[in-house]
MARBA-3410 file (N, C-alpha, C, O; in Angstrom, 1 decimal):
211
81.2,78.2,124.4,82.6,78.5,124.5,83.4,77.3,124.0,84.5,77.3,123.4 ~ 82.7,76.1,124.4,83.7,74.9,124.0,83.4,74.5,122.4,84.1,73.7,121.7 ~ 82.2,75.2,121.9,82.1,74.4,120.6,83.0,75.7,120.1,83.9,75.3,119.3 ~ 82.8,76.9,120.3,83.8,77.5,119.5,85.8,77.5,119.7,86.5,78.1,118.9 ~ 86.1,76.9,120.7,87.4,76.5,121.0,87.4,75.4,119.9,88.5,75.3,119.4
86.4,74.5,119.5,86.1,73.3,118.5,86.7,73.7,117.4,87.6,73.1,116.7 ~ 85.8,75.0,117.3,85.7,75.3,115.7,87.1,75.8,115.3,87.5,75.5,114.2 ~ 87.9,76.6,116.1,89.0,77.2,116.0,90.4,76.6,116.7,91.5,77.0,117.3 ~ 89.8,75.5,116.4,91.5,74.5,116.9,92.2,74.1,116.1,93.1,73.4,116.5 ~ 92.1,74.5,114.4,93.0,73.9,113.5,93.4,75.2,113.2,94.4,75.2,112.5
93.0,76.5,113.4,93.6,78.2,113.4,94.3,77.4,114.1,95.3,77.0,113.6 ~ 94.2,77.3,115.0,95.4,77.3,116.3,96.3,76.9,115.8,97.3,77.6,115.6 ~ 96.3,75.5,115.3,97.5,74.8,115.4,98.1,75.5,113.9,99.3,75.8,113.7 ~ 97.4,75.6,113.3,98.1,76.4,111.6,99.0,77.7,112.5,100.2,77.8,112.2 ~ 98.5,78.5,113.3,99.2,79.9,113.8,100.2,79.6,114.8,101.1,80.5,115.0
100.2,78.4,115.6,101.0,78.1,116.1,102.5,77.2,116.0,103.5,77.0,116.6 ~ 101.8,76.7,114.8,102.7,75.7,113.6,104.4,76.1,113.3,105.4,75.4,113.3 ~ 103.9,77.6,113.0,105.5,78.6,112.9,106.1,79.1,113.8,107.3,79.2,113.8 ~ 105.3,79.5,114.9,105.9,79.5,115.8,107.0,78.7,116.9,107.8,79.2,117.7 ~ 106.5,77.4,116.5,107.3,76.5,117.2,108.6,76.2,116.5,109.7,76.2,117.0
108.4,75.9,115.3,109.4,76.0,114.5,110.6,77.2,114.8,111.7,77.0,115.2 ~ 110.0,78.6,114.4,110.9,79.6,114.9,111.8,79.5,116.0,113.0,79.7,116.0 ~ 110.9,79.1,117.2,111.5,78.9,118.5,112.2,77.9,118.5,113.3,78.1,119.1 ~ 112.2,76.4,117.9,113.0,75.8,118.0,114.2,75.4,117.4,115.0,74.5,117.5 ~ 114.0,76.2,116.7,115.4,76.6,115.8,116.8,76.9,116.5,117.7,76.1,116.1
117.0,77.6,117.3,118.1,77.7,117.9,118.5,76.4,118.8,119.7,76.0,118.9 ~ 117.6,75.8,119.4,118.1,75.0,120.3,118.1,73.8,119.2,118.5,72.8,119.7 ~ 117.9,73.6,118.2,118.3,72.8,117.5,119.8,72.8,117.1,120.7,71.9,117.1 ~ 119.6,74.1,116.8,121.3,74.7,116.4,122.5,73.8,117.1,123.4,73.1,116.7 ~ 122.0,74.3,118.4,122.8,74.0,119.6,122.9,72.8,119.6,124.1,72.4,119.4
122.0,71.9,119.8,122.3,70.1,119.8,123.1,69.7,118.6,124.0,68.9,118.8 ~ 122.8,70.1,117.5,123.6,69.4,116.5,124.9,70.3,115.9,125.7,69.8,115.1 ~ 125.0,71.9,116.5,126.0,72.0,115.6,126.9,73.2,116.8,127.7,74.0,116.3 ~ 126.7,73.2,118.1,127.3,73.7,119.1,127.0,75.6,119.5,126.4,76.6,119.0 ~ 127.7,75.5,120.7,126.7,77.0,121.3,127.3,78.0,120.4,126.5,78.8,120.1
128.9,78.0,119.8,129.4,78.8,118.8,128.1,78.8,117.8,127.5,79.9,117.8 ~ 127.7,78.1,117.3,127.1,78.1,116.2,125.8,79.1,116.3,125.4,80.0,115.6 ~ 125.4,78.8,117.1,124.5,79.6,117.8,124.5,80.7,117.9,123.4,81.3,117.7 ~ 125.5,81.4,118.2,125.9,82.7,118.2,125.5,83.5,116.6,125.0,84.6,116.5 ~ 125.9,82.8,115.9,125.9,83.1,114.4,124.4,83.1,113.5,124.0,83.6,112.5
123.7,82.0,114.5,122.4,81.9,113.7,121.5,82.4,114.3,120.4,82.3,113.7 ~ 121.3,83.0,115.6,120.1,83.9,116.2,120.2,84.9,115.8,119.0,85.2,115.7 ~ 121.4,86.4,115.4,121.2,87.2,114.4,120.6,87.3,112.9,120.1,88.2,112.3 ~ 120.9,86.0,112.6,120.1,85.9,111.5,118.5,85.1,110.9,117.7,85.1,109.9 ~ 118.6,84.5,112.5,117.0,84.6,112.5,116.5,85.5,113.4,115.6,84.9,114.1
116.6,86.3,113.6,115.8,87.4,114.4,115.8,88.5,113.6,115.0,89.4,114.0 ~ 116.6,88.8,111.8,116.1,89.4,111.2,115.1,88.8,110.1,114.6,89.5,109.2 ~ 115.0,87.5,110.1,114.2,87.1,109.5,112.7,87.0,109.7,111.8,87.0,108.9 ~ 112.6,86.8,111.1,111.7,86.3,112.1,110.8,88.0,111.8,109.7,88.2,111.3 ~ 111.5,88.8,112.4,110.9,90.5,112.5,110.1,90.8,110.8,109.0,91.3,110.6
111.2,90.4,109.8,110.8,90.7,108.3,109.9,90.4,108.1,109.1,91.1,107.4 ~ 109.1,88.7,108.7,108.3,88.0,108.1,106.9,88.5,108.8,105.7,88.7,108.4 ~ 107.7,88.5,110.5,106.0,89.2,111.0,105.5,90.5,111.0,104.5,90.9,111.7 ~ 106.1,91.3,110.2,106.2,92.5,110.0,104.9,92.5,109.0,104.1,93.4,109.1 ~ 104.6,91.4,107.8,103.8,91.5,107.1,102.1,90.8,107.7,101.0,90.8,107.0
102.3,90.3,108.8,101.3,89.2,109.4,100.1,90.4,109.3,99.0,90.2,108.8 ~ 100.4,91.7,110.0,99.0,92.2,110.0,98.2,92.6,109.3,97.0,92.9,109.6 ~ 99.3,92.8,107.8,98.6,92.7,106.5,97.4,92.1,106.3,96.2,92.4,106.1 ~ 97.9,91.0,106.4,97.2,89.7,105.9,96.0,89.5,107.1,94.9,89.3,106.6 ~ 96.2,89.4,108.4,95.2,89.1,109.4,94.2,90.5,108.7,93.0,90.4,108.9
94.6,91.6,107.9,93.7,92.5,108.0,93.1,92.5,106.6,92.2,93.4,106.4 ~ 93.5,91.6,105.7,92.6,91.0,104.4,91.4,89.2,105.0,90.8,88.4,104.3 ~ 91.7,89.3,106.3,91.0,88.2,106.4,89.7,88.5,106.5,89.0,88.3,105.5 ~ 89.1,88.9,107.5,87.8,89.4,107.5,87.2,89.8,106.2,86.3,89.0,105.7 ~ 87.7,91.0,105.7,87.1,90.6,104.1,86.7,89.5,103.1,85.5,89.3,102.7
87.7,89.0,102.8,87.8,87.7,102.1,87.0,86.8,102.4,86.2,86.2,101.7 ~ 87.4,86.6,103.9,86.2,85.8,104.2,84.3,85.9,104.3,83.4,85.1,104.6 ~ 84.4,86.7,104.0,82.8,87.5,103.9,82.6,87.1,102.5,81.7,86.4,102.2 ~ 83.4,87.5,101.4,83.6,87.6,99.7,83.8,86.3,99.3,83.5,86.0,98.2 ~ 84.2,85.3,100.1,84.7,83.5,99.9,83.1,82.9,100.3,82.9,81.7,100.0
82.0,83.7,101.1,81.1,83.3,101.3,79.8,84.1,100.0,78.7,83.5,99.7 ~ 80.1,85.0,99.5,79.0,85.5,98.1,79.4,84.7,96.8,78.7,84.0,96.1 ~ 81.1,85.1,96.5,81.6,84.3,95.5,82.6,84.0,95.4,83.4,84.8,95.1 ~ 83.1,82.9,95.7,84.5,82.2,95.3,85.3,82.3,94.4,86.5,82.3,94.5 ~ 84.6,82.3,93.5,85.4,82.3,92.2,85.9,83.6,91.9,87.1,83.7,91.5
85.3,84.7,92.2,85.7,86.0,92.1,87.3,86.3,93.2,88.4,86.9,93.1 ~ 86.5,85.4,94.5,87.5,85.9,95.4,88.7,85.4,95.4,89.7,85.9,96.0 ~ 88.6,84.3,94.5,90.0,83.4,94.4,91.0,84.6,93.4,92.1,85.1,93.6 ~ 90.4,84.7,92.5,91.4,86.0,91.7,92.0,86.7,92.3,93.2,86.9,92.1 ~ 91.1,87.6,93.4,91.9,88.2,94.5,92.9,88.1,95.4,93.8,88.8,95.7
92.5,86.9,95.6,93.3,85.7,97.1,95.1,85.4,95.9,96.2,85.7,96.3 ~ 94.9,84.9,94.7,96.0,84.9,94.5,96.6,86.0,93.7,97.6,86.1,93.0 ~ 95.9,86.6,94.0,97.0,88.3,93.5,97.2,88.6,94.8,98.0,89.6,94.8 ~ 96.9,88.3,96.1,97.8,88.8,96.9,99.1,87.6,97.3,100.2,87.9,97.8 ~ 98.6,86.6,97.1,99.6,85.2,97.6,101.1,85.5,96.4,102.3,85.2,96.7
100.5,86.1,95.2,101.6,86.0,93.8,102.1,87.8,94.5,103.3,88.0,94.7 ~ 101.5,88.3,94.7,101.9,89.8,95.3,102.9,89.3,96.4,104.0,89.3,96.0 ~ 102.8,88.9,97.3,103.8,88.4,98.4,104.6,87.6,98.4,105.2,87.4,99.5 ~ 104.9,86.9,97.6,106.2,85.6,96.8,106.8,86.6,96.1,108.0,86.6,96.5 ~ 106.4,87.5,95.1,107.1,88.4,94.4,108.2,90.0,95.4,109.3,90.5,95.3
106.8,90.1,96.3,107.7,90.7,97.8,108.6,90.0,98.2,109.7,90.7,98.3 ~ 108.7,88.5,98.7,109.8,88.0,99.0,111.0,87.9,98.9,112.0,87.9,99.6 ~ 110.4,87.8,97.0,111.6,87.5,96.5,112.9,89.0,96.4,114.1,88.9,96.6 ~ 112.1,90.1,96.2,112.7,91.4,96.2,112.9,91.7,97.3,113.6,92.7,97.5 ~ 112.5,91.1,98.2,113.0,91.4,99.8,114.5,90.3,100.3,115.4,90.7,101.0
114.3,89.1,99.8,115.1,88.4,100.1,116.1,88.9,99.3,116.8,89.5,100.1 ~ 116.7,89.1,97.7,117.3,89.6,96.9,118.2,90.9,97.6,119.4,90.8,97.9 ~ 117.1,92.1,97.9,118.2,93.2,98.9,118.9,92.8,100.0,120.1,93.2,100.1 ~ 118.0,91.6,101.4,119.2,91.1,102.1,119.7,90.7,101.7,120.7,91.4,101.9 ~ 120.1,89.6,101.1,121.5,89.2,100.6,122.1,89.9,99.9,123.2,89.3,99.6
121.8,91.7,99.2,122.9,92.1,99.0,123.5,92.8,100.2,124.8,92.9,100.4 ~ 122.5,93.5,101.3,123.1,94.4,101.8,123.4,93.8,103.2,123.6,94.6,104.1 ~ 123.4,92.0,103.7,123.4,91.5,104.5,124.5,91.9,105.1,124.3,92.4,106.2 ~ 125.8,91.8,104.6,127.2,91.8,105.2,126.8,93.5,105.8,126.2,93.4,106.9 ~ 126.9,94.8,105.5,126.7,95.6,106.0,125.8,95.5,106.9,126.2,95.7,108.1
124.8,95.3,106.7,123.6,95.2,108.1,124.0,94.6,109.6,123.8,95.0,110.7 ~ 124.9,93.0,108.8,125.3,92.9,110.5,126.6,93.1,111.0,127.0,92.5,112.0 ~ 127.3,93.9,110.2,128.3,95.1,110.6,128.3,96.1,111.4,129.1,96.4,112.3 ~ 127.2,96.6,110.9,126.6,98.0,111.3,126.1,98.0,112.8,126.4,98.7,113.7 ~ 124.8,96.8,112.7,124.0,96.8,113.6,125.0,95.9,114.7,125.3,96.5,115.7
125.4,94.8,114.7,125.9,93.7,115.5,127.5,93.6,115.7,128.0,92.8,116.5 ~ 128.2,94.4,114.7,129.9,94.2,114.7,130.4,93.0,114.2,130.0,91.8,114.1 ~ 131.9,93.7,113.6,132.8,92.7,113.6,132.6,90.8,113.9,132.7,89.9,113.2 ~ 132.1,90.8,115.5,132.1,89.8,115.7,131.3,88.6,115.3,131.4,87.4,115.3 ~ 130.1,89.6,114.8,128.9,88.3,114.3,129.3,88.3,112.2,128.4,88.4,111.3
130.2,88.2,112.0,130.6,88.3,110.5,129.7,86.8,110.1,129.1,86.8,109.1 ~ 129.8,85.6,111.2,129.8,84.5,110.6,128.2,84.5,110.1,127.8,84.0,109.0 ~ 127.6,85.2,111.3,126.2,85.3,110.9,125.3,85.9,109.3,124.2,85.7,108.9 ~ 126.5,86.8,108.6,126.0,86.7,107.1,125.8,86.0,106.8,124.7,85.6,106.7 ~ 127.1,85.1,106.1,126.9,83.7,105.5,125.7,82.7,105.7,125.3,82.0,104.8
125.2,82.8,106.9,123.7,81.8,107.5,122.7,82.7,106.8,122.1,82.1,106.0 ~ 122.3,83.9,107.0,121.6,85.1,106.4,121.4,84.7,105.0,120.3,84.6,104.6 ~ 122.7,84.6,104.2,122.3,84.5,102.9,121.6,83.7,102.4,121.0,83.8,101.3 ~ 121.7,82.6,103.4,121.1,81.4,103.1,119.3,81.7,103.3,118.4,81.8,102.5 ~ 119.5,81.9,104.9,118.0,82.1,105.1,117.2,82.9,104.9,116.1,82.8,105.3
117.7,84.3,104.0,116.4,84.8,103.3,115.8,84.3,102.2,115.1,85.1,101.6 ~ 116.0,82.9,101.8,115.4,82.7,100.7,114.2,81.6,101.1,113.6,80.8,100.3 ~ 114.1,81.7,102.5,112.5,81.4,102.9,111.7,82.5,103.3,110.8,82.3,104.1 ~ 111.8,83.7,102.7,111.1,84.8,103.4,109.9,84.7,102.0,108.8,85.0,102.3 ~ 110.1,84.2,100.8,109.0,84.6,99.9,108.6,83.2,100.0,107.3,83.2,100.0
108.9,82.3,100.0,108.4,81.3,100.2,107.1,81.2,102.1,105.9,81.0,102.1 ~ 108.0,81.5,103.1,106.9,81.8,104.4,105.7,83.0,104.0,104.8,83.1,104.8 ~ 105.8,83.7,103.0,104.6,84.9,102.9,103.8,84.3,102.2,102.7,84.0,102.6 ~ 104.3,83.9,101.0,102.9,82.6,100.7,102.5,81.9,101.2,101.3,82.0,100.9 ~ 102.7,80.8,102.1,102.6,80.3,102.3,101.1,80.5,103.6,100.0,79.9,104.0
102.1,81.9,103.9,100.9,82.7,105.2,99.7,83.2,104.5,98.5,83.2,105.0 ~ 100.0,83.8,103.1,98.9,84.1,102.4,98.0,83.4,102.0,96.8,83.7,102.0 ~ 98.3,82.1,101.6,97.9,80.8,101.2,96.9,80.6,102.3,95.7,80.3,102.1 ~ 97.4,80.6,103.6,96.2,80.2,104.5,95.2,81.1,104.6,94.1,81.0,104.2 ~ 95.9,82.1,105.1,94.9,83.6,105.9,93.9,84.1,104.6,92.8,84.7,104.8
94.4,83.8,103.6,93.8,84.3,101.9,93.2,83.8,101.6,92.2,84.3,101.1 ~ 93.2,82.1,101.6,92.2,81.8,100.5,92.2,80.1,101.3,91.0,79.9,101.5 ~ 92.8,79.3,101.7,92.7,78.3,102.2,91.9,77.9,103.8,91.6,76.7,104.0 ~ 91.8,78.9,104.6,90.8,79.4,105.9,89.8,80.2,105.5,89.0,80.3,106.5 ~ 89.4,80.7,104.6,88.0,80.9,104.1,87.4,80.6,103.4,86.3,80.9,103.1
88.2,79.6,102.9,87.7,78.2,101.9,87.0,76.9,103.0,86.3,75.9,102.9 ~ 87.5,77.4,103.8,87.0,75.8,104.8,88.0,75.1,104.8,87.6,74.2,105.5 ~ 89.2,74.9,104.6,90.3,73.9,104.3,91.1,74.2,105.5,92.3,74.1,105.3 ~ 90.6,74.7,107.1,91.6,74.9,107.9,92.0,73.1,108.2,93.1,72.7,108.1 ~ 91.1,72.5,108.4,91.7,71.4,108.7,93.1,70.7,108.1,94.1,70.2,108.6
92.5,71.0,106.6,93.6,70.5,105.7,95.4,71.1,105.9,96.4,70.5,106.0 ~ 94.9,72.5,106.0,96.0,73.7,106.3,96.8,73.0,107.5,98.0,72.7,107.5 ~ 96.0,72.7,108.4,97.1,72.5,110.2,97.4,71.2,110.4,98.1,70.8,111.3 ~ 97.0,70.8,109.7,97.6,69.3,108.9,99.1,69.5,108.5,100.1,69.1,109.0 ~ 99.0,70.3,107.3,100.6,70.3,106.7,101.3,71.2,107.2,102.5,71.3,106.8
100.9,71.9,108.3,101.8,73.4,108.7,102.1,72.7,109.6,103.3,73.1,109.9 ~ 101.9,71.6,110.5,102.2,70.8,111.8,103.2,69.6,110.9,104.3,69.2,111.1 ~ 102.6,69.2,110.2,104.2,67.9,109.0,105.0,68.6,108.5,106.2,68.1,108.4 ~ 104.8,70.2,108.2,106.0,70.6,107.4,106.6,71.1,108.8,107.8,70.8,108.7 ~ 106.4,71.7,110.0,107.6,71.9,111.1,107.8,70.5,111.0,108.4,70.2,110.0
107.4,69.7,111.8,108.4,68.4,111.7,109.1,67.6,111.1,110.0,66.8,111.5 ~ 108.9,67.9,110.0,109.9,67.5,108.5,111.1,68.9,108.5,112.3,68.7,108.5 ~ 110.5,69.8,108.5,112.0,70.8,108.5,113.0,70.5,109.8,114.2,70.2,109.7 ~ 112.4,70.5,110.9,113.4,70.0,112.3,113.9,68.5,111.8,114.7,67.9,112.5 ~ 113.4,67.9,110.9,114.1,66.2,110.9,115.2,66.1,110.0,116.3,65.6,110.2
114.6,67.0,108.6,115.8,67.5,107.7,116.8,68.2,107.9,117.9,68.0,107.4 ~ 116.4,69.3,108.9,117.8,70.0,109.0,118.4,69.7,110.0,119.5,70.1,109.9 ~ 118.1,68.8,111.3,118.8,67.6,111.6,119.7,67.2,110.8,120.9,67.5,110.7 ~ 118.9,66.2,110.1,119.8,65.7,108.8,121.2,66.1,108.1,122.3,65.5,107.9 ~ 120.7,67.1,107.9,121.4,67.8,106.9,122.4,69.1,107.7,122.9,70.1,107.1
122.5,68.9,109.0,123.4,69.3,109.8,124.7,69.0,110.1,125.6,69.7,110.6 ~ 124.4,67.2,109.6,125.5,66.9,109.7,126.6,67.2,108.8,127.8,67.4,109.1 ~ 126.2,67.3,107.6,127.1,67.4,106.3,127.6,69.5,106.7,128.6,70.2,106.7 ~ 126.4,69.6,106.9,126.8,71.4,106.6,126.5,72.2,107.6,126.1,73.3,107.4 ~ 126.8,71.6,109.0,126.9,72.3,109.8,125.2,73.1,110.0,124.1,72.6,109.6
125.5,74.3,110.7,124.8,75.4,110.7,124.1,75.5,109.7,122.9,75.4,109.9 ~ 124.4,75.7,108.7,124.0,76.3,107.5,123.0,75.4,107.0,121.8,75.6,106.8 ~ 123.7,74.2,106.8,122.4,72.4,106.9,121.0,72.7,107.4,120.0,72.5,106.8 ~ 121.2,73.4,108.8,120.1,73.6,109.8,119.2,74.2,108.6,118.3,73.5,108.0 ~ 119.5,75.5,108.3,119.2,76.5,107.1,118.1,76.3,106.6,116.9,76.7,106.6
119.2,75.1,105.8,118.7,74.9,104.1,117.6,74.0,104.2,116.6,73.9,103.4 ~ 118.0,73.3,105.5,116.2,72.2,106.2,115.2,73.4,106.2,114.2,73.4,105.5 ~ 115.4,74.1,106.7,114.3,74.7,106.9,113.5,75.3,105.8,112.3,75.4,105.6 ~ 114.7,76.0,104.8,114.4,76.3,103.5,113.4,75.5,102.8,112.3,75.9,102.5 ~ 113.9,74.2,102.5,113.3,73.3,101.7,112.0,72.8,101.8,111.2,72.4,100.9
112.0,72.9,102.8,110.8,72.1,104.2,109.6,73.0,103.5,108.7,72.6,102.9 ~ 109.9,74.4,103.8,109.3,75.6,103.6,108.8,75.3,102.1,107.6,75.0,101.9 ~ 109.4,75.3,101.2,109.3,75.1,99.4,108.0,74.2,99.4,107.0,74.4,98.7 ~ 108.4,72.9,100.4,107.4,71.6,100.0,106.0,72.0,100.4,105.0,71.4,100.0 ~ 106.0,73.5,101.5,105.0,73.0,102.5,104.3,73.8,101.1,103.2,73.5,100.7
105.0,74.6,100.4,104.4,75.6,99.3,103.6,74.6,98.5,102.3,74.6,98.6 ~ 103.8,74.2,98.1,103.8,72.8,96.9,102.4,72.6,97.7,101.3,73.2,97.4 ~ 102.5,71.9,98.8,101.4,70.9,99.5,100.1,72.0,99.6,99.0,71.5,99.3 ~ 100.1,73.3,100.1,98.9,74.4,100.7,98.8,74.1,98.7,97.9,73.5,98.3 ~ 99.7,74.7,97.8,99.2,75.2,96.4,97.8,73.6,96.3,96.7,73.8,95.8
98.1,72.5,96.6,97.9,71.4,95.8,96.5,71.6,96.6,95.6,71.7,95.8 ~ 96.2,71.6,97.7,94.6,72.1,98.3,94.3,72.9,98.4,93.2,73.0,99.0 ~ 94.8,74.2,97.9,93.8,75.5,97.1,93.1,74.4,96.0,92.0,73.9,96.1 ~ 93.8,74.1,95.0,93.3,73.5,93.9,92.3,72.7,94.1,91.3,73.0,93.5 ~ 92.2,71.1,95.1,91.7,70.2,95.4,90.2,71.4,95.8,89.1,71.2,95.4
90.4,72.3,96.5,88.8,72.8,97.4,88.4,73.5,96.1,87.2,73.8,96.1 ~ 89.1,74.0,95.1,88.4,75.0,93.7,87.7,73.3,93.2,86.5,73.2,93.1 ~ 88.2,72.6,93.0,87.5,71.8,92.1,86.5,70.9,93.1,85.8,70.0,92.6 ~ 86.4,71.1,94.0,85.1,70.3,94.8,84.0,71.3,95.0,82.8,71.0,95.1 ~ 84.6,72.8,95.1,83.2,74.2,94.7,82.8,73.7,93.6,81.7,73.1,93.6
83.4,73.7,92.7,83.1,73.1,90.9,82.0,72.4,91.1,80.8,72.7,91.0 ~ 82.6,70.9,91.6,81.3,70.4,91.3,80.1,70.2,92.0,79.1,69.4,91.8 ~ 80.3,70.9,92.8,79.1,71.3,93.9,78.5,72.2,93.3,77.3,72.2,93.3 ~ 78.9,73.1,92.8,77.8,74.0,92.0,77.4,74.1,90.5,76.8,74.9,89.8 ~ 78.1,72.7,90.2,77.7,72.1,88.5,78.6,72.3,88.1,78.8,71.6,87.1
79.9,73.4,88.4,80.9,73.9,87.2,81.2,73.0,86.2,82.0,73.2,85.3
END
């Protein structure tokens, strides 16, 4: 039991990585940009929050496979792994695209008049929804059945702390919205960083098997 709590302690921290982030988003809100503010940005992460885990059991349910196919052929399976990672950034993006057209109505409809402010934050924050799906794909796809969980809960644990330090930051100039756009950006880099160790673990298969 304890060596397999061993083996599955950088899952952990990779799956629990976003979570903390999610959760501590609001009370960040609150310290740097007041309880009003607050009001405005938990409608709009609670439709983001829902959008993004809506797709989670997709992916938990391409793991098992993959992972079996990451152990016959890699090379094959990587073609797969990123037709679904480029499949779900392209979802994002067409997902993020409709909320921000039909945002202002949604939290009209659903929340009233009074949460108006909360679009404006919305427009902002759907544009980590294709960016977080890769990012999830990236792991659960191809970077956790590659072996690279270590590498993975590494950057998924620096990129929460860099997004909570930046949008700190960047709270001050832009309020609420600042909070946001940290988190946005934060998200972009963690992209960059998971892309840069898919690559690094393709070329160490290479030359372990002569490529």
């Amino acid at each position: 039991g304890l060596q397999q709590i061993k083996l599955g302690f950088h899952v952990f921290v990779y799956k629990s990585s976003n979570n903390i982030l999610m959760s501590a988003g609001p009370s960040l809100v609150g310290v740097t940009s007041g309880h009003v503010a607050v009001a405005a940005y938990v409608p709009a992460e609670k439709i983001i929050r829902g959008f993004v885990s809506f797709v989670n059991p997709i992916l938990i349910g391409f793991y098992p496979y993959l992972n079996r196919q990451f152990q016959v052929s890699q090379g094959n399976t990587m073609r797969l792994s990123w037709m679904i990672v480029i499949g779900m950034f392209f979802s994002g993006v067409l997902s993020a695209g409709l909320i921000y057209f039909v945002g202002d109505f949604l939290i009209l409809t659903v929340l009233g008049a009074g949460f108006t402010a909360a679009s404006e934050i919305l427009k902002v924050f759907v544009w980590i929804i294709p960016f977080r799906l890769a990012n999830q794909a990236l792991g659960l796809c191809m970077l956790i059945p590659m072996g690279r969980d270590k590498a993975t809960s590494f950057f998924m644990m620096f990129s929460s702390i860099m997004s909570m330090l930046l949008a700190a930051l960047m709270s001050i100039w832009y309020s609420v919205e600042g909070v946001v756009l940290g988190f946005v950006i934060a998200e972009v880099f963690l992209s960059v960083a998971l892309i840069s160790v898919v690559f690094e673990g393709r070329d160490k298969y290479r030359n372990k098997e002569g490529v």
